[in-house]
FITI-228251 format. One record per atom (N, C-alpha, C): residue in one letter; z, x, y. Coordinates in steps of 0.2 Angstrom, whole numbers, padded with zeros to 4 digits, always signed. Atoms other than C-alpha are relative to their C-alpha. Layout:
aZXY/...
This chain:
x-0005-0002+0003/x+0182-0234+0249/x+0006-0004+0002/x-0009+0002+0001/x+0201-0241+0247/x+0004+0003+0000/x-0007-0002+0004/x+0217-0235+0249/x+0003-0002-0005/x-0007+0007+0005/x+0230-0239+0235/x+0002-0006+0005/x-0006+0004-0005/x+0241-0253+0240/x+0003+0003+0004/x-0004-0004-0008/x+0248-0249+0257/x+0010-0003-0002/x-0006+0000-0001/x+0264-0257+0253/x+0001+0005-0007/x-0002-0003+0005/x+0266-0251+0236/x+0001+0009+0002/x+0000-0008-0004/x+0262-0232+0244/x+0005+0001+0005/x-0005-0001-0004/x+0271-0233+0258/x+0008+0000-0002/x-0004-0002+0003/x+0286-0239+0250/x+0003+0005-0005/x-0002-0007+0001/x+0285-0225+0239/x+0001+0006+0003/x+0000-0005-0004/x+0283-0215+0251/x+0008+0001+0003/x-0006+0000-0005/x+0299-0219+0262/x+0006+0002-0007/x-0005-0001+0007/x+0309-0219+0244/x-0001+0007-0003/x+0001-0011-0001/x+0302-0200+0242/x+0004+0002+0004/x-0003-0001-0008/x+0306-0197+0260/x+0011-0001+0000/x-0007+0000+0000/x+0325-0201+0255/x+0003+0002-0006/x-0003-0004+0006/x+0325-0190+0240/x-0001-0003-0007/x+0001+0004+0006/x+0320-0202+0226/x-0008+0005-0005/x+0004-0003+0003/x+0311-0191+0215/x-0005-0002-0004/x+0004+0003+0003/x+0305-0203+0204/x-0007-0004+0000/x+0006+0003-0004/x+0295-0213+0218/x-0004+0007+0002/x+0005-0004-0002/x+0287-0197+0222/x-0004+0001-0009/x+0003-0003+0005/x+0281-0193+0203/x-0004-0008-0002/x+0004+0006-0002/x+0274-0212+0204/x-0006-0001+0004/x+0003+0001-0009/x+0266-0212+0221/x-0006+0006-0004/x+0007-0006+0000/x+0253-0196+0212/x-0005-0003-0001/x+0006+0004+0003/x+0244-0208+0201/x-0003-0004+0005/x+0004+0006-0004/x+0241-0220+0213/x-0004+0004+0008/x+0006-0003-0009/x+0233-0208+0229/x-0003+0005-0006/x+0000-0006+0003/x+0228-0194+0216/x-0010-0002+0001/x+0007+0004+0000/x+0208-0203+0217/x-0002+0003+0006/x+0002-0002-0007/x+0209-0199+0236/x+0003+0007+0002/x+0001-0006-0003/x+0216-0183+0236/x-0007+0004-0003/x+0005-0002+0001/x+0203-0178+0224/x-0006-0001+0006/x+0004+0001-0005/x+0191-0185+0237/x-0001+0004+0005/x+0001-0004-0005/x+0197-0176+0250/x-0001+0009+0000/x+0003-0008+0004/x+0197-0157+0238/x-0006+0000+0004/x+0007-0001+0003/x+0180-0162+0234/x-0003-0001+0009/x+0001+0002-0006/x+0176-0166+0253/x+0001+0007+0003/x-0004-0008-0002/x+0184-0147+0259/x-0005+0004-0004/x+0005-0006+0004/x+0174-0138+0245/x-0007-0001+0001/x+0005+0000+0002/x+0160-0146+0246/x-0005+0006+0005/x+0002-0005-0004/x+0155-0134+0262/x+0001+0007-0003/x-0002-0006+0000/x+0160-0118+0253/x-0004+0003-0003/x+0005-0003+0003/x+0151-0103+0246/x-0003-0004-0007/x-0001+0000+0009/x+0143-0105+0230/x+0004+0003-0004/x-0004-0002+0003/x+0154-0100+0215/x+0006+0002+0001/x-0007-0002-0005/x+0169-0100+0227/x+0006-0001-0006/x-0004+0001+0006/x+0183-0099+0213/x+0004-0004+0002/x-0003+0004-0002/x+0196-0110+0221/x-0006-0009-0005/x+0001+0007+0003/x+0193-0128+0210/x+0001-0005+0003/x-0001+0008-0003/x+0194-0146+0216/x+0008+0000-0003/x-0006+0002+0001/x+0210-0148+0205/x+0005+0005+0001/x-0005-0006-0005/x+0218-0131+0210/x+0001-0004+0006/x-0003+0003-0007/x+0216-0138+0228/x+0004-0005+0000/x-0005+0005-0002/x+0226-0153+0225/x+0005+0003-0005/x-0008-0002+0004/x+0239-0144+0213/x+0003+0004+0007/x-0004-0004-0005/x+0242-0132+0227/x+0002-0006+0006/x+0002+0005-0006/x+0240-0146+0241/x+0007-0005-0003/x-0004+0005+0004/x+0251-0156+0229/x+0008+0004+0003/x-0006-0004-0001/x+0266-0142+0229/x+0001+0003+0006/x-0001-0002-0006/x+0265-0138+0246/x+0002-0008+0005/x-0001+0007+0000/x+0266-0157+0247/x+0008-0001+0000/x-0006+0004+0003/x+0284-0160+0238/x+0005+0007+0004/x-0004+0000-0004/x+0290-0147+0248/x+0003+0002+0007/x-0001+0003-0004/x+0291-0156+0263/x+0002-0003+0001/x-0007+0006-0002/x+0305-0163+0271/x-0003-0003+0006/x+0002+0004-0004/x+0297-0176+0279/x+0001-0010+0001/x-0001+0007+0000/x+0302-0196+0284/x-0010-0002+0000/x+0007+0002+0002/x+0285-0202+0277/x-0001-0006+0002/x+0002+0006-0002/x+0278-0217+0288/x-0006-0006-0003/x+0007+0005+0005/x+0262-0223+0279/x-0004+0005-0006/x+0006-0004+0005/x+0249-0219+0267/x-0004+0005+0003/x+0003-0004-0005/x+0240-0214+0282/x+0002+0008+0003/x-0001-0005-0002/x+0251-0200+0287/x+0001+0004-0007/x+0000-0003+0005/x+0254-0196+0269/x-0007+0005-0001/x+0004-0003+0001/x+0235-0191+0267/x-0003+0004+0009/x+0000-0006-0005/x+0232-0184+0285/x+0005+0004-0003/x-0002-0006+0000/x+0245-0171+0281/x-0003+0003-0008/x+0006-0002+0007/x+0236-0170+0263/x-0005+0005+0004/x+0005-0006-0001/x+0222-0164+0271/x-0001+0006+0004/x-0001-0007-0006/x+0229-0152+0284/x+0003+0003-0003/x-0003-0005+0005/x+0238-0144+0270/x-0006+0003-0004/x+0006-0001+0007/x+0221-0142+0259/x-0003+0004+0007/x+0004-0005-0008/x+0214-0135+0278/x+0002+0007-0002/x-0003-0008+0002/x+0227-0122+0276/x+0000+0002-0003/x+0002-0004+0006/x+0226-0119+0258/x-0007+0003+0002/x+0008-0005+0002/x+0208-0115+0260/x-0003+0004+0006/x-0003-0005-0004/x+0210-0106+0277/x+0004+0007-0002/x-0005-0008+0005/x+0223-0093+0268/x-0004+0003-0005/x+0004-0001+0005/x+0212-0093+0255/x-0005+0005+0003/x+0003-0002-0004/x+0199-0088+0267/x+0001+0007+0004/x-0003-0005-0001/x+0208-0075+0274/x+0001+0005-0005/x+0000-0005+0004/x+0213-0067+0260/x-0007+0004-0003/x+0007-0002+0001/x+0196-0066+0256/x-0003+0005+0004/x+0003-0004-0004/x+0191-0058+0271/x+0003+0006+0002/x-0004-0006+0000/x+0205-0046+0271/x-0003+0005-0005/x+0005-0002+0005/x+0197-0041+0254/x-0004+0002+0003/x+0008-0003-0001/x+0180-0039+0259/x-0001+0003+0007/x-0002-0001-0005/x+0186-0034+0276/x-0007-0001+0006/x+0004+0003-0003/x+0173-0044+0285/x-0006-0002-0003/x+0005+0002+0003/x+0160-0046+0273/x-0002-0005-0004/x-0001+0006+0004/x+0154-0061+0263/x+0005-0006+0000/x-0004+0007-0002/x+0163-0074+0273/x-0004-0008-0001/x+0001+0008+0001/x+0164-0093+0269/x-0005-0003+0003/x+0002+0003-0006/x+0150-0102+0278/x+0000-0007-0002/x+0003+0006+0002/x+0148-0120+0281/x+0000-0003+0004/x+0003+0003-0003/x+0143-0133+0289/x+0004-0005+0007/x-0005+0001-0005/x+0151-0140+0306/x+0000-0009-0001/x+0001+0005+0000/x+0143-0155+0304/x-0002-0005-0007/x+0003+0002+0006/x+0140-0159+0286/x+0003-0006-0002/x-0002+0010-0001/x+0148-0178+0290/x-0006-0004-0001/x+0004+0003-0004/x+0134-0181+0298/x-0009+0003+0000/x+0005-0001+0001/x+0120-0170+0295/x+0001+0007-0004/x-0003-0007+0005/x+0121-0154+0282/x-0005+0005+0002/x+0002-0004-0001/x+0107-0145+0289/x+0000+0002+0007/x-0001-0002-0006/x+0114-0141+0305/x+0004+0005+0001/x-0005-0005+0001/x+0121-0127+0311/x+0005+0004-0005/x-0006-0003+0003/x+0133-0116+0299/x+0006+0003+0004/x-0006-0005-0001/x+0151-0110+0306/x+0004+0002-0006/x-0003-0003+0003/x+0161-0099+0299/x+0010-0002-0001/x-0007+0003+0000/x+0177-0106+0292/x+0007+0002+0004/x-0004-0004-0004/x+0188-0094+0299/x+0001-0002+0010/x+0003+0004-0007/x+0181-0097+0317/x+0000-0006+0003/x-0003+0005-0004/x+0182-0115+0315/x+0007-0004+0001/x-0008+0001+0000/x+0199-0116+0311/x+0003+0004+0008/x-0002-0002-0006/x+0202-0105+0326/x-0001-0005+0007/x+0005+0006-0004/x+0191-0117+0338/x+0003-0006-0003/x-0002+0008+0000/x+0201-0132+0331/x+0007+0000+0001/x-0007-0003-0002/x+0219-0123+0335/x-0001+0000+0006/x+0003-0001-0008/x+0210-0121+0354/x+0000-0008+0000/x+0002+0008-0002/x+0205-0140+0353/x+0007-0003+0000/x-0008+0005+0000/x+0223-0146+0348/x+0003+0001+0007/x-0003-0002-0004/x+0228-0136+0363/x+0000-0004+0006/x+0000+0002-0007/x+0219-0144+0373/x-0003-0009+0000/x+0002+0006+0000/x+0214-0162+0367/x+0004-0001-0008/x-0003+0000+0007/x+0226-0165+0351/x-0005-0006-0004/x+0004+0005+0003/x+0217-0182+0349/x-0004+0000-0004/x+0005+0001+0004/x+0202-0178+0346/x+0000+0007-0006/x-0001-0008+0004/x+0209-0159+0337/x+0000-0009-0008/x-0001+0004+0005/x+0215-0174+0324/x-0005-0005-0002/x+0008+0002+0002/x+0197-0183+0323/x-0002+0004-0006/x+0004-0005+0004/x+0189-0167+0318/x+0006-0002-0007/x-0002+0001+0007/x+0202-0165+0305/x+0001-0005-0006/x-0002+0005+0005/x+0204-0182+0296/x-0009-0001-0001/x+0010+0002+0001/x+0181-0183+0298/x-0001+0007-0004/x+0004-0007+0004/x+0177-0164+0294/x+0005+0001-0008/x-0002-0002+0006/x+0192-0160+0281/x+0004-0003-0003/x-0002+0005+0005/x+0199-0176+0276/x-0007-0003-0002/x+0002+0003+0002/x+0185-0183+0275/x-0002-0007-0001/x+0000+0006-0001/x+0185-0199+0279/x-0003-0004+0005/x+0006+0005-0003/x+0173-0213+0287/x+0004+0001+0008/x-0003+0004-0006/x+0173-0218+0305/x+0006-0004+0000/x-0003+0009+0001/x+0181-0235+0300/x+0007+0005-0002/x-0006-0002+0004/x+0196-0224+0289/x+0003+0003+0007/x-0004-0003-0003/x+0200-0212+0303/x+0003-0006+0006/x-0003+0004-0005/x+0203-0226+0315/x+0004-0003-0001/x-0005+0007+0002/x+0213-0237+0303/x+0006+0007+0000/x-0006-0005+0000/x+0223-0220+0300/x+0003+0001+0006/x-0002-0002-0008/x+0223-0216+0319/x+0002-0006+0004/x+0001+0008-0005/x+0226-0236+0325/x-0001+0003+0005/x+0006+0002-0003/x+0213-0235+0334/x-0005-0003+0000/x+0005+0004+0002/x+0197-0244+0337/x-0005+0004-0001/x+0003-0003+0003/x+0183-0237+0329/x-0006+0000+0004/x+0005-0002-0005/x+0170-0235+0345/x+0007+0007+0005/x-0003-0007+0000/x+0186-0222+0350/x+0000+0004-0003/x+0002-0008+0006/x+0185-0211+0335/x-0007+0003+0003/x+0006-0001+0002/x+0166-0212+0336/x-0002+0005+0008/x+0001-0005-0006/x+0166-0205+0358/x+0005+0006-0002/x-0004-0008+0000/x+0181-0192+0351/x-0003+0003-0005/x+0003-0003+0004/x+0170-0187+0337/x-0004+0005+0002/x+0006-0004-0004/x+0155-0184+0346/x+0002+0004+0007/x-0005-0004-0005/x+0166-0176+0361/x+0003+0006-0004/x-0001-0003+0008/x+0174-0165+0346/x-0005+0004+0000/x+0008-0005+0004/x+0157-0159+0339/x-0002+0002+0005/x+0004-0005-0003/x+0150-0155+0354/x+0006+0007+0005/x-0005-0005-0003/x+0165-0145+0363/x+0001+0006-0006/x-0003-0004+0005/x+0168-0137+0344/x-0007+0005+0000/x+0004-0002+0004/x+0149-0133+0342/x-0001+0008+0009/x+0002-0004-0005/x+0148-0125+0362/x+0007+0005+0001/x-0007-0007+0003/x+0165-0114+0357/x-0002+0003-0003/x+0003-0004+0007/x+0157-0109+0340/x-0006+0005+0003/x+0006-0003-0001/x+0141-0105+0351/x-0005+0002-0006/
């Protein structure tokens, strides 16, 4: 996988970042492939017939997007906060769900379905809570998990996102998964 153009992106971005409305309604078409990627990457753990869509997720993801006032430094942090927005949307989602059915028929998925899809199942709710606990106490690897499990993204991506090198994602990943998975119990 490739990002867009980094400069092209970027400079859109910073041109958003300064109000230019234009370069934001530009900048769509060209990451729109990756945010898709990322949806689909997020739902792919959810119930069956979970009504939320791939492209709800990025319209919501999208409009929670533009209205952020934020000086946008790269591509990279444009789609890290992409995918921590689509974490949220589909957290709140999840909650209301459970508010609804007041504890029954919660979301289950898979902690590790990066890496292996028949392992353990957690409960979304849970590990969103266990990854608010992780940030607390290792934000590092809190932002691992996030850009592996629900951005979705390679070893090699999260490192170039993270400038990092890509045998330290891979020790905070697996440090990560095993603190998240003996939380989870």
């Amino acid at each position: 996988m490739t990002f867009p153009t980094s400069q092209n992106v970027t400079g859109m971005l910073v041109a958003w970042g300064q109000g230019d409305e234009a370069a934001r309604d530009a900048l769509i078409p060209l990451v729109y492939d990756q945010l898709r990627r990322i949806a689909r990457h997020h739902l792919r753990g959810e119930r069956a017939g979970h009504t939320l869509q791939t492209s709800e997720l990025i319209n919501e993801a999208y409009l929670k997007l533009i209205e952020q006032s934020v000086s946008w430094q790269n591509r990279a942090h444009f789609f890290g906060i992409a995918a921590r927005l689509m974490r949220q949307i589909l957290v709140d989602y999840a909650r209301a769900r459970h508010r609804l059915k007041r504890g029954g028929d919660r979301q289950q998925i898979s902690l590790t379905a990066v890496d292996d899809a028949q392992e353990q199942v957690a409960d979304l709710l849970a590990l969103n809570e266990a990854l608010e606990t992780l940030a607390e106490v290792d934000q590092h690897r809190s932002r691992i998990v996030e850009l592996r499990f629900f951005g979705g993204l390679t070893i090699e991506e999260t490192a170039q996102v993270m400038g990092v090198s890509t045998p330290t994602v891979e020790r905070g990943w697996r440090a990560a998964r095993a603190w998240l998975q003996t939380e989870l119990g």
